[in-house]
C-alpha positions, 0 to 999 in steps of 0.5 A: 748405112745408105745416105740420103742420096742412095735413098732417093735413088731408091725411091726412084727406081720403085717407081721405075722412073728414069732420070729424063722422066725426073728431069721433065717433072721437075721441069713442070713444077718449075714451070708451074710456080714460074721458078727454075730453082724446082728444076733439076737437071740429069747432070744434077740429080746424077750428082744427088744420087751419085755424089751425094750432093745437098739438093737446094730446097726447091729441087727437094721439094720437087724430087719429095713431090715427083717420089711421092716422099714426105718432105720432113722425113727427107729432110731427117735423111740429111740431118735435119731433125724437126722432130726436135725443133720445139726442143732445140728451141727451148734451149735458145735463151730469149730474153722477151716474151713470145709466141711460136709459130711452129705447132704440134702435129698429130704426129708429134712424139715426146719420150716418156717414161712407159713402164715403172718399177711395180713395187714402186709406192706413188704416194711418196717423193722418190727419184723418178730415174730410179724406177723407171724400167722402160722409155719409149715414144708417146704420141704428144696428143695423148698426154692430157687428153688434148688435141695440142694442134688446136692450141697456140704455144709462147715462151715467157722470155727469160728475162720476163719476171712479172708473172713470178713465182706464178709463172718463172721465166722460161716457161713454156705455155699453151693458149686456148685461143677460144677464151678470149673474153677477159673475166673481171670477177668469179674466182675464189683467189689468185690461184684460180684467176685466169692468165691472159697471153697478149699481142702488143705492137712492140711485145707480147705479154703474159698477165691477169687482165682487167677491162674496165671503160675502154682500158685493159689492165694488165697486172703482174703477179704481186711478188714481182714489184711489177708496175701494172701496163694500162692499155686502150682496149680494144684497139691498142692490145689483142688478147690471143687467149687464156693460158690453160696450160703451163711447162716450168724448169724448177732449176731456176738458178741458172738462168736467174738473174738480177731483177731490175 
């Protein structure tokens, strides 16, 4: 199997690029951006080709520019699986409430299972390994019928009870930034009340909300004995959206813990 230095090589000499034409690119883009680090020299790039040496992420960057490469997919050469960073992430227990700064490219791909057993009957409860023929990749985009890039994603920290049994610990959410607006009233019970995900200074929150003259009420769900956060709104607190979607581990036993 090549590795990601013999890779390169290749893509190199596609282009019928000699290493001094590498090396006077690399110099430019150097020069550009004011830093030498985007630099590589011919000694250098004969040891990325030759020797295998790590590329810095400045000269990878200028060797994906100068070879017309994606940077995410040479990255994948050296080992680095971005395509698992949500994934990864989520195996990382933090114990507050907060937003992700990555998002999820059009690109983005989950496995899922694309072919079941024919004769399986969906009306009743059954294990899903068990008739599963066949698993395969889906773009992400296509789950639901959403455009998922044009929504914002949080994590409900670990030790976050206050929206349980509604929503446990650990959940992942998806937030329309474009609901922002609190709805006091219009909903037939809790179930169809919307949940707000909020940005404090210190915290980030995830609740039912109710505004009334210049103060937001942020209220937890009534099974949690969580007190109610009274905030000056606004000003003090910023609604970042509706929660409109919602991913829960129903094995909530192992990461359960001693509520306060």
């Amino acid at each position: 199997m090549e590795d990601a230095g013999q890779r390169l090589r290749k893509a190199r000499e596609r282009l019928n690029l000699k290493f001094r034409d590498v090396e006077q690119a690399s110099l430019d883009i150097a020069a550009r951006y004011g830093n030498p680090e985007f630099g590589i020299l011919i000694s250098r790039l004969s040891d990325i080709e030759i020797q295998g040496t790590l590329p810095s992420l400045y000269r990878l960057y200028s060797l994906c520019c100068i070879y017309r490469l994606d940077l995410n997919e040479v990255l994948g050469w050296y080992g680095v699986p971005l395509q698992s960073l949500a994934a990864d992430a989520a195996r990382i227990r933090i114990e507050k409430t907060h937003g992700i700064g990555f998002g999820a490219g059009e690109d983005t791909e989950v496995v899922v299972p694309i072919s079941l057993n024919p004769g399986v009957d969906l009306r009743r409860t059954f294990f899903l390994s068990e008739v599963i023929q066949r698993w395969g990749k889906l773009p992400l985009a296509l789950l639901a019928g959403q455009d998922v890039k044009h929504f914002r994603y949080a994590f409900v920290g670990t030790d976050d009870w206050a929206m349980h049994p509604a929503i446990p610990p650990g959940s992942l959410l998806v937030i329309d930034e474009t609901k922002r607006k609190i709805q006091n009233n219009g909903w037939a019970s809790l179930n169809e009340r919307p949940i707000y995900f909020l940005e404090h200074r210190d915290a980030f929150y995830c609740r039912w909300c109710s505004v009334s003259e210049g103060t937001i009420s942020l209220i937890s769900d009534p099974a949690s004995e969580a007190p109610i956060l009274n905030f000056n709104f606004p000003g003090e607190i910023e609604v970042v959206g509706q929660v409109v979607g919602v991913a829960m581990s129903l094995d909530q036993e192992k990461g359960r813990r001693i509520r306060p």
